[in-house]
C-alpha positions as CSV (number, residue, x, y, z in Angstrom):
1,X,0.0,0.0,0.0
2,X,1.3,3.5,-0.7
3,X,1.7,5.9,1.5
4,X,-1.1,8.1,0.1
5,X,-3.2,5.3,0.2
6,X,-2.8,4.9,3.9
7,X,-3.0,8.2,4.7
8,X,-6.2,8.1,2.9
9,X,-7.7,5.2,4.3
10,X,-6.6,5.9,7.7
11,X,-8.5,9.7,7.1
12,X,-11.5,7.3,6.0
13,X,-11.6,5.5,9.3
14,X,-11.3,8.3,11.6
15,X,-14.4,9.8,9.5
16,X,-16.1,6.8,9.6
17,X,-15.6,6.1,13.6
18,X,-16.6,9.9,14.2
19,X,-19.8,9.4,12.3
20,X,-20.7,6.6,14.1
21,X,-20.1,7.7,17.5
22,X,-22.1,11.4,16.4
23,X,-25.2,9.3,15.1
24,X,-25.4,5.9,16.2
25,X,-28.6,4.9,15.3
26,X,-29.5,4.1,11.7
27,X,-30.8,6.9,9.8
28,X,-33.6,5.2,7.8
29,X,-35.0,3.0,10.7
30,X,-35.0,6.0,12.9
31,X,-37.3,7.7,10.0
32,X,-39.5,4.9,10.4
33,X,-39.5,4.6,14.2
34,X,-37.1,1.8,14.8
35,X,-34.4,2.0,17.0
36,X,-31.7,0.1,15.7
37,X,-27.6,0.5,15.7
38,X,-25.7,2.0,12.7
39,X,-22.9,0.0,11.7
40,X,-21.8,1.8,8.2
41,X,-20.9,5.4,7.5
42,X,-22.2,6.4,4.2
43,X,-21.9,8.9,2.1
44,X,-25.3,10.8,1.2
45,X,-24.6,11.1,-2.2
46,X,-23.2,8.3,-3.9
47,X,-19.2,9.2,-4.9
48,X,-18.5,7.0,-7.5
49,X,-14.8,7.3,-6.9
50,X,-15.1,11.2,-7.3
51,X,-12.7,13.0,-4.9
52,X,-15.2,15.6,-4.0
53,X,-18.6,14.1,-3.3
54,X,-16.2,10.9,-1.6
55,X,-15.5,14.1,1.2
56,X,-19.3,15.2,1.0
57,X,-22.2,14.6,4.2
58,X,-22.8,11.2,5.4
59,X,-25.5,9.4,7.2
60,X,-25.3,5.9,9.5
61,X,-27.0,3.1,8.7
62,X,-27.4,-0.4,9.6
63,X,-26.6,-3.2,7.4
64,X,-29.7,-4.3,6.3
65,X,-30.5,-0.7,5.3
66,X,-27.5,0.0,3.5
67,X,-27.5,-3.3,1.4
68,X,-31.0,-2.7,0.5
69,X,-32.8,-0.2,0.7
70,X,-29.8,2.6,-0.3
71,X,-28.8,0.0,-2.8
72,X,-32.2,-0.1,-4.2
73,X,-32.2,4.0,-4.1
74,X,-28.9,4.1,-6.1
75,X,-29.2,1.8,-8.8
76,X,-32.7,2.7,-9.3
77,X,-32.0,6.8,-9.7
78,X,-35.1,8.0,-8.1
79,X,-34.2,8.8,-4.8
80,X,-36.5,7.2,-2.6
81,X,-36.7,3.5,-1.2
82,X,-40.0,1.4,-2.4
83,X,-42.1,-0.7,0.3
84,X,-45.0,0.4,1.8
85,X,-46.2,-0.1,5.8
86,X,-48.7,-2.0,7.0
87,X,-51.3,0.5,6.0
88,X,-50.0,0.4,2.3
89,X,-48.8,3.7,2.7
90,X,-45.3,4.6,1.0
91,X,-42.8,4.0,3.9
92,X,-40.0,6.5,2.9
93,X,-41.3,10.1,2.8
94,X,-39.1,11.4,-0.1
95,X,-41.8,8.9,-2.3
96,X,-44.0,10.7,-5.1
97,X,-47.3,9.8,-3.2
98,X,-46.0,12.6,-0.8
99,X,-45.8,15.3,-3.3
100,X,-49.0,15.6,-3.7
101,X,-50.0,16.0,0.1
C-alpha cells in the first residue's frame, strides 16, 4: 500500500468512527421509528470514486439498510426507497405519493 493510500484510508476511518459515535442509530429505521444500531458510515450522495462528493455529508445506517434499501435508491435513480407499511402507505417520505399532500 502507498503511502497516500494509507493516509487516505486511515483519514476514511477516523471519519467513519466519528460518524458513528455522532449518530449511532441508523438513519432510515429512525425515520420509520425503529431504534436500531448503525454500523456503516455512508456517504449521502453516492461518490463514484469522485474526490469531492467521496468528502461530502454522510449518514449511519445499519446493514440491512445500506445493502437494501440505499442500494435499491442508487441503482434505481429515483431517490426514494419502495415498500409500503402495514397501512400500504409509501414507507420513505421522499416517495411521489407525498408530493401531492
Amino acid at each position: 500500500m502507498s503511502e497516500h493510500a494509507y493516509l487516505y484510508d486511515r483519514r476514511w476511518r477516523k471519519r467513519r468512527e466519528q460518524q458513528l459515535r455522532d449518530h449511532p442509530l441508523c438513519a432510515r429505521c429512525v425515520e420509520m421509528g425503529i431504534v436500531k444500531a448503525a454500523r456503516i458510515a455512508d456517504h449521502v450522495t453516492p461518490h463514484r470514486g469522485d474526490p469531492a462528493l467521496f468528502e461530502g455529508p454522510l449518514q449511519s445506517l445499519c446493514k440491512e439498510c445500506h445493502d437494501s434499501a440505499k442500494q435499491s435508491q442508487e441503482k434505481g435513480g429515483d431517490g426514494y426507497v419502495r415498500g409500503s407499511d402495514a397501512n400500504g402507505m409509501p414507507r420513505d417520505p421522499r416517495h411521489p405519493w407525498f408530493r401531492g399532500t
